[in-house]
N, C-alpha and C positions, 0 to 999 in steps of 0.2 A: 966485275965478276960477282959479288956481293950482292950487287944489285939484281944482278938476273936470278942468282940465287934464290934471294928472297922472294921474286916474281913471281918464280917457278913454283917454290913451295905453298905461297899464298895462292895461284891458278890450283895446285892439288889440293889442297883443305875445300876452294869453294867447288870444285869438283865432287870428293868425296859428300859435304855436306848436302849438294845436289842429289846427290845419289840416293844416300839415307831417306833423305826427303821423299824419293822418288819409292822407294821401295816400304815406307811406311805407307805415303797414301797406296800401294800397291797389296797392302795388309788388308789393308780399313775400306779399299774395295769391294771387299765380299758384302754385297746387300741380302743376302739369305734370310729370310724371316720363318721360323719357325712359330706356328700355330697349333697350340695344343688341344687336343680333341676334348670336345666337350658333350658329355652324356646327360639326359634327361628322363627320367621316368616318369611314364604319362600314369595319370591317375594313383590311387595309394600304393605308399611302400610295404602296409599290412591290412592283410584281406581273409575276413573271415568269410568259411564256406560250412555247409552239411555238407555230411556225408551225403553221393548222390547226386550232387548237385554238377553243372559243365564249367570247368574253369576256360576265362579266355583270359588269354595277357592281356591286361591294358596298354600294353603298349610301351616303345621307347621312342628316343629320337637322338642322333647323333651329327654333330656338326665338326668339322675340322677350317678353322675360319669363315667362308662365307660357301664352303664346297657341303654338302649331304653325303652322310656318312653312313647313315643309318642303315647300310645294306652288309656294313663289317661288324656288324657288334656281335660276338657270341653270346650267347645264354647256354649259363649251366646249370643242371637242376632242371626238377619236373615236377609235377603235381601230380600225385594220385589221389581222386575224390573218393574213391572207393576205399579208402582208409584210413580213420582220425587218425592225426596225425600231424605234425609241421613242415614244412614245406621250405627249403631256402632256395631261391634263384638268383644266379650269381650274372649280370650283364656287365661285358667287357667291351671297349674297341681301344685300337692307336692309332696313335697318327702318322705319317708317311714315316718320320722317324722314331718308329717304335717307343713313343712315348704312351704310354696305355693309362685310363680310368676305367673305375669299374663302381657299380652301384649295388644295392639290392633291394630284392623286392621278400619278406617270408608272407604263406599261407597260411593260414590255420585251418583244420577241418575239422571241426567237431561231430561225433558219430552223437545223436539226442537221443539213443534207445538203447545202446550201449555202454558198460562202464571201461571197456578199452575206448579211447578216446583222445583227443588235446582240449586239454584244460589250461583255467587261468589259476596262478599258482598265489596262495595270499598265507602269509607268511608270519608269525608274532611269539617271537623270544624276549622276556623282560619289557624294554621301552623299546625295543626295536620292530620294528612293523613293517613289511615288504606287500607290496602289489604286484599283478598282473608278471607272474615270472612262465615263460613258456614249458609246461610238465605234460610231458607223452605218460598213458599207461597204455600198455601194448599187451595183449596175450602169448602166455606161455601154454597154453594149451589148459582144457579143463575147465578147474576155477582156480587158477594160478597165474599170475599177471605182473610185469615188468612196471615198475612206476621209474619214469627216468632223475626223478628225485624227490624224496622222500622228506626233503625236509622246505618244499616249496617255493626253490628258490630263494633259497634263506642266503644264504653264503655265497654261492655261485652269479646271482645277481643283484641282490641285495646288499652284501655288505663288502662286496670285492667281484664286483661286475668288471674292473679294470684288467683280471687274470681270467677270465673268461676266455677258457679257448688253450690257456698254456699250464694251469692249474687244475686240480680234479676236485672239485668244491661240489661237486653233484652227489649227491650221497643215494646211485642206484641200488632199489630193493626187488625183491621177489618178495608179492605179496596173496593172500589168498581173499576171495570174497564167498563167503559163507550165505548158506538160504535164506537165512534171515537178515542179510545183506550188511553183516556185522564183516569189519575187516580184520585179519590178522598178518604178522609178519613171519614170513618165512625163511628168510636171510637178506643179507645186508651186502653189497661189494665192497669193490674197494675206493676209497677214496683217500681226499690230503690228511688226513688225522688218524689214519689208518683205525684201529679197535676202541677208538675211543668216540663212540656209538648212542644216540637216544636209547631210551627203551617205550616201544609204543604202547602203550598204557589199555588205549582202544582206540575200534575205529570204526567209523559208517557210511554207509551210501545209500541216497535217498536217491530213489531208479525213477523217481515223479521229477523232481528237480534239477537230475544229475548234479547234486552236491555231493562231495567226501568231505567228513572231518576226521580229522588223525589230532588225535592228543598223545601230548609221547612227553617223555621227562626227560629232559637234559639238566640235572640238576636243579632245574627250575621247570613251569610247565612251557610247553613248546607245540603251539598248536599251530597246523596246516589247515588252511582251507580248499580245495578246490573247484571250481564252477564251470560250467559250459560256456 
């Protein structure tokens, strides 16, 4: 009796352990491959225009393994040439399982007869020195005029481009440009330092070059360039 006993129990364990067997390869069955969509943008990611001039996309191209995709990708954002100004377009697709890439492409359009415009933002506090930062002036009617930062990109890309987007490091002004195409300021918004503000000293625009230079004093001098 012992003996069947243990038989018995021995035929169950190599049953069971069958089994497990049976239902782990019944796991590791699933051959599902997922392919994660891949996005490309044809031609440059930044494209400078006039005003005036015809934008055409260059183009995308989207793959999801070895299948064309490129008929799901949205684009968000649009170009208006008829207004300097910058331009973001935002392309998306996903893949069958909603796994999503997205790329971008900005414009820039510069108006060359106008001082509303997008300019290149050049920037120099102490040793610190900032390039090519994207700065809209936009009209408020008149001769009063929106500059989306005043301080050329100083902070906002320059020296904490990493908070770009979650941070207000743009120090937006309402500015005036005078006949003799000297600039003054008219007020300041609001940004992260809230009233602790340059004071802009003077300011110019040369309507030959579309240059602005802005000297302002931040306890030291603090001078903006901007160019066409």
């Amino acid at each position: 009796m012992k003996k069947i006993f243990f038989y018995s129990l021995a035929l169950g364990m190599m049953t069971l352990g069958l089994t497990s067997c049976n239902d782990d390869e019944d796991q590791l069955s699933d051959t599902r491959v997922t392919h994660f969509a891949e996005l490309e943008l044809l031609g440059d990611t930044w494209i400078e225009m006039n005003v005036g001039d015809t934008f055409k996309d260059p183009g995308y191209k989207a793959t999801e393994g070895t299948e064309d995709i490129t008929s799901k990708v949205v684009v968000t954002g649009s170009v208006n040439t008829a207004v300097g100004a910058f331009y973001d377009l935002v392309y998306s697709v996903s893949n069958k399982d909603g796994f999503a890439v997205s790329a971008a492409r900005t414009v820039m359009v510069k108006d060359l007869q106008h001082f509303a415009s997008a300019y290149y933002g050049e920037s120099q506090y102490g040793s610190r020195h900032y390039y090519d930062a994207p700065i809209t002036i936009s009209s408020l009617g008149g001769n009063a005029y929106l500059i989306s930062d005043i301080l050329g990109g100083f902070y906002a890309y320059g020296r904490y481009p990493q908070y770009l987007g979650s941070l207000d490091f743009l120090l937006e002004a309402a500015i005036q440009l005078n006949d003799d195409n000297s600039i003054e300021l008219l007020e300041y918004g609001d940004w992260y330092w809230g009233d602790d503000v340059p004071t802009l000293v003077d300011g110019s625009y040369d309507p030959a070059t579309g240059k602005i230079v802005l000297n302002m004093d931040f306890g030291a001098p603090f001078i903006v360039t901007l160019t066409k």
